[in-house]
N, C-alpha and C positions, 0 to 999 in steps of 0.2 A: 760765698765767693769761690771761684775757682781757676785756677792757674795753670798751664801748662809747659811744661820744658820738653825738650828731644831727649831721646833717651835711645841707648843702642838695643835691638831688635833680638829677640831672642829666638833665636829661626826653631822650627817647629820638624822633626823626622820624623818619618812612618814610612811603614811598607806597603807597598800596593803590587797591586797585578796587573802583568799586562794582558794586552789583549791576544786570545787564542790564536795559535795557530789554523793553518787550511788542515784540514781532515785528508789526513795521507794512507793508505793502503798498501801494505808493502806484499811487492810480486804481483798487484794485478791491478786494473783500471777503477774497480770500482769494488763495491763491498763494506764491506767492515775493517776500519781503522784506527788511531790515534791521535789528536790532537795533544797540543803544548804550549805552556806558556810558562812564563820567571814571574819574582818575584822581585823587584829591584825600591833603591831609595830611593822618596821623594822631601822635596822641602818646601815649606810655606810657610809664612810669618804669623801664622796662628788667628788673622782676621776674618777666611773664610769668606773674602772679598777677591784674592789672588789666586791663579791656579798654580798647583802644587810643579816645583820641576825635578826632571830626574837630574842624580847626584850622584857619585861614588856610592857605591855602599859599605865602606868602611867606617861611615859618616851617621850609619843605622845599626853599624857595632853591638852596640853597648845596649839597644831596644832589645825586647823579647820576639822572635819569631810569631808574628800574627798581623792577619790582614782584617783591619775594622771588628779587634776583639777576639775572632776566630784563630786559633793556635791551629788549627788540623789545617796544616798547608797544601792545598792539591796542584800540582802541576801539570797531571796530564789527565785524561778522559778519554771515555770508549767513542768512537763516534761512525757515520756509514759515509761514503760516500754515493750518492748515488750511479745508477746505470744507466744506460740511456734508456727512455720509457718509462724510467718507473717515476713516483712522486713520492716526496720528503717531506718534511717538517723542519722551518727555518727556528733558528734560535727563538726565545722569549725576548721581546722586544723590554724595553727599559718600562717599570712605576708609571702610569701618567700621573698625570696632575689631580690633587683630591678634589672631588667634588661630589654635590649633590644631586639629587634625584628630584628634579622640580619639572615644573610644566607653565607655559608661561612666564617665565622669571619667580614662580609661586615653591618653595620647599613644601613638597609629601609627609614629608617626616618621616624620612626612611634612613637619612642617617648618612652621612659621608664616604667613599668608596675610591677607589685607585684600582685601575683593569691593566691587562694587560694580555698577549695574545703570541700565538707562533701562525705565520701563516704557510699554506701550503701552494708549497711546488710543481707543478704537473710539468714533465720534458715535454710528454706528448698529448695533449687534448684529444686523443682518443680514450685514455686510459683516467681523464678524469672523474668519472664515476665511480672509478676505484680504490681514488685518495679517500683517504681520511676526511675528515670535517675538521675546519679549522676550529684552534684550542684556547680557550679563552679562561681568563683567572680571577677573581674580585677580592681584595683583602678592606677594611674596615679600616678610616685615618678618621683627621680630624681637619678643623676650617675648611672646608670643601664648601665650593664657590658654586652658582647657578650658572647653566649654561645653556645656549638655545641652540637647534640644531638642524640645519635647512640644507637643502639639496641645490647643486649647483652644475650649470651643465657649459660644455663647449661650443663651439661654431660646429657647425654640420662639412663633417669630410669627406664627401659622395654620401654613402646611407648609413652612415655611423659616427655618433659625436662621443665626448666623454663624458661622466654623469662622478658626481663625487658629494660627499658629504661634510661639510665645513660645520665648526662651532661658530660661536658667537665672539672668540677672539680670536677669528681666522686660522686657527688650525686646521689643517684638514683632517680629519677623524673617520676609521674603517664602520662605524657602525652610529646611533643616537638616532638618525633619521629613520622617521618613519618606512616603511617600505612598503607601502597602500599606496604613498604619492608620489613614492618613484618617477622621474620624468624617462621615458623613453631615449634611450640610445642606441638603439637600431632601427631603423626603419627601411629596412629591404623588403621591397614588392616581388610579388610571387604572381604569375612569373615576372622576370629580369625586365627591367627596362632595357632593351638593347636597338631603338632604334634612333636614329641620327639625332644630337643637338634635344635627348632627353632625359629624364631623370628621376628620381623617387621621390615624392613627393614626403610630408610629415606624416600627413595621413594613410601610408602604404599605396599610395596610387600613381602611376608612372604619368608625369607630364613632361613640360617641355620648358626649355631655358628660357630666361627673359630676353622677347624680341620675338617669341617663335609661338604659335599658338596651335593647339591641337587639331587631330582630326583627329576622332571615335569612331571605333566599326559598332555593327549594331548591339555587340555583344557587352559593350564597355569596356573595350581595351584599345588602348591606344594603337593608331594604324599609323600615323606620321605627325611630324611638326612642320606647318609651313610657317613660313617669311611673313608676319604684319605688316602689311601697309601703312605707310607712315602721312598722317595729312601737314602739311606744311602751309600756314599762314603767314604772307610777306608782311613785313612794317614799312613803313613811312622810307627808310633810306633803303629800301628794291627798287630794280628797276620797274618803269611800266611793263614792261615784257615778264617780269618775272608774276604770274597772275597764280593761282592755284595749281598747283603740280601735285601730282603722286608718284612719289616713287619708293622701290623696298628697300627697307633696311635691315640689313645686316650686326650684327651684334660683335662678330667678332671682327669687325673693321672699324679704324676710329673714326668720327661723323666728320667729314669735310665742313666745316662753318667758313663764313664768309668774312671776314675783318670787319667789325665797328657794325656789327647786324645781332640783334636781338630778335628775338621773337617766340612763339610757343609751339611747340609738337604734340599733336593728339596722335594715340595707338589705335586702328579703328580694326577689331576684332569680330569679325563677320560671322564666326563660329563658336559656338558654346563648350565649354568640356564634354555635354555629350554628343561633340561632333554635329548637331544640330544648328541650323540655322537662327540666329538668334532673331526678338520679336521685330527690333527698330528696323530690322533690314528687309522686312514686310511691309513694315513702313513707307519707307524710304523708296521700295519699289512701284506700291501704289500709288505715291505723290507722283513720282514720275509718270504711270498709267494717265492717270486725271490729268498731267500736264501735257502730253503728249495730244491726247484725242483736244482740248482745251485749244493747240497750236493750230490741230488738222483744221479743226471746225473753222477756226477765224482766218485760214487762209483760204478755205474753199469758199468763205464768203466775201473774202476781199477779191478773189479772182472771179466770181460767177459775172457773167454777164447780166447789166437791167435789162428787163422788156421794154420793146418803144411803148410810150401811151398809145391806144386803140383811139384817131380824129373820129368824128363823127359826121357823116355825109349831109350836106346839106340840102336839101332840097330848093333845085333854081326855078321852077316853078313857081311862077305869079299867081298867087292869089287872087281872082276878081273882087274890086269893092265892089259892093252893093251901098247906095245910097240911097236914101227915101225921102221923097218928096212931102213936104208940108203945109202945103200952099203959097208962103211965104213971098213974097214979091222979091224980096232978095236976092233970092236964088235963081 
């Protein structure tokens, strides 16, 4: 059995560090300088559930000077500031989290790890081939967990999105993903898409906004975007006057609709990406050809005039009978 009572808190001192100072350079803008920081009291109830808070430190009196063990107290460091143009190395980011070396949720048996990293600075992006390589650390823990590690990308913002690499408990993480299946985040065409209402496509080739269909010159580069024809089918509540219409539409105007009218919109796109006349519309011309000559013919034969029937002349000439005598008293 077990019982419990209240009982008063025996608060818990230690010393800690704060955090450093900006890197100062005395007499000039840049170069080589000094950082700083103290050393002050903190308190906590010793659960390691609570964050620690700062105190007097007359209250850390009676402790030994040391931060987590260490007696050799540093207060200050060398440190650069940079100049314009050049590129630096940011501090060593915190321990991550231990984990393993697996594939598929599967452990290698390589054993447990914690990384960590300083990334670099370039002012100017001319001068990046000249930074350093970023610096990376691995120490040996223990319970280290599996993790899986996929690529994840943004909405497209003109011809460039962002491309990041996430764990499998949503962190986002500088590296783990493969970089063989990298997803593209640039995708600028060479040359520029620069003609009205177009744009870069994913797969580097300049087309045209939705609404707008291309024309190709012979070479395979876009010459213009025109305006798709829109075909409009009326329903049951149009009027009778209102019969098949075409007319263009516009993308960047919102669609006039009618109140309490429903119905469906086809895009009829007469032209191919390469500028090409597409097959249906070969089609659609010959049906017309056949229906045309089809109209000519049955009206040239509803208007042709009939021939009179040709009478036939009768001959009014009498025939002589001839009758032959037989003896006959009769007669």
């Amino acid at each position: 059995m077990q019982q419990w009572k209240p009982c008063l808190v025996k608060p818990c001192y230690r010393w800690r560090y704060s955090t450093w100072s900006e890197c100062r350079s005395e007499g000039a803008k840049c170069g080589e300088g000094l950082r700083f920081r103290n050393v002050s009291c903190f308190v906590s109830d010793g659960s390691g559930q609570q964050d620690s808070s700062l105190v007097d430190d007359e209250l850390c009196g009676d402790l030994e000077p040391s931060v987590d063990g260490d007696t050799h107290i540093v207060l200050q460091e060398q440190c650069t500031v940079p100049c314009p143009g050049e590129c630096y190395l940011k501090d060593w980011t915190v321990w991550s989290a231990c984990q393993l070396s697996c594939v598929s949720g599967d452990d290698l048996g390589f054993g447990s790890v914690q990384v960590r990293s300083r990334a670099v600075v370039a002012q100017d992006p001319e001068n990046l081939l000249q930074c350093p390589e970023q610096e990376l650390e691995a120490r040996p823990c223990t319970d280290g967990q599996c993790f899986e590690y996929k690529w994840k990308t943004g909405p497209w913002r003109g011809s460039s999105r962002q491309v990041w690499c996430q764990r499998s408990d949503g962190l986002n993480v500088t590296g783990g993903c493969p970089a063989t299946v990298k997803p593209m985040a640039d995708r600028s065409c060479d040359p520029p898409c620069t003609k009205p209402r177009s744009l870069c496509t994913e797969v580097g080739v300049c087309g045209c906004e939705e609404g707008y269909t291309e024309v190709m010159t012979s070479d395979g580069l876009l010459d213009q975007c025109t305006v798709i024809p829109v075909l409009e089918i009326p329903t049951v509540g149009d009027n009778k006057a209102d019969v098949k219409t075409i007319r263009a539409f516009n993308p960047t105007q919102p669609a006039v609709s009618t109140p309490n009218r429903v119905g469906r919109t086809w895009f009829l796109q007469p032209f191919g990406p390469d500028g090409k006349l597409k097959t249906w519309v070969y089609g659609v011309a010959a049906g017309a050809f056949v229906l045309l000559v089809f109209i000519i013919s049955m009206t040239y034969l509803a208007c042709k005039k009939p021939k009179k029937p040709q009478r036939r002349q009768m001959n009014n000439r009498l025939k002589p009978l001839t009758l032959a005598y037989d003896g006959d008293a009769d007669m």
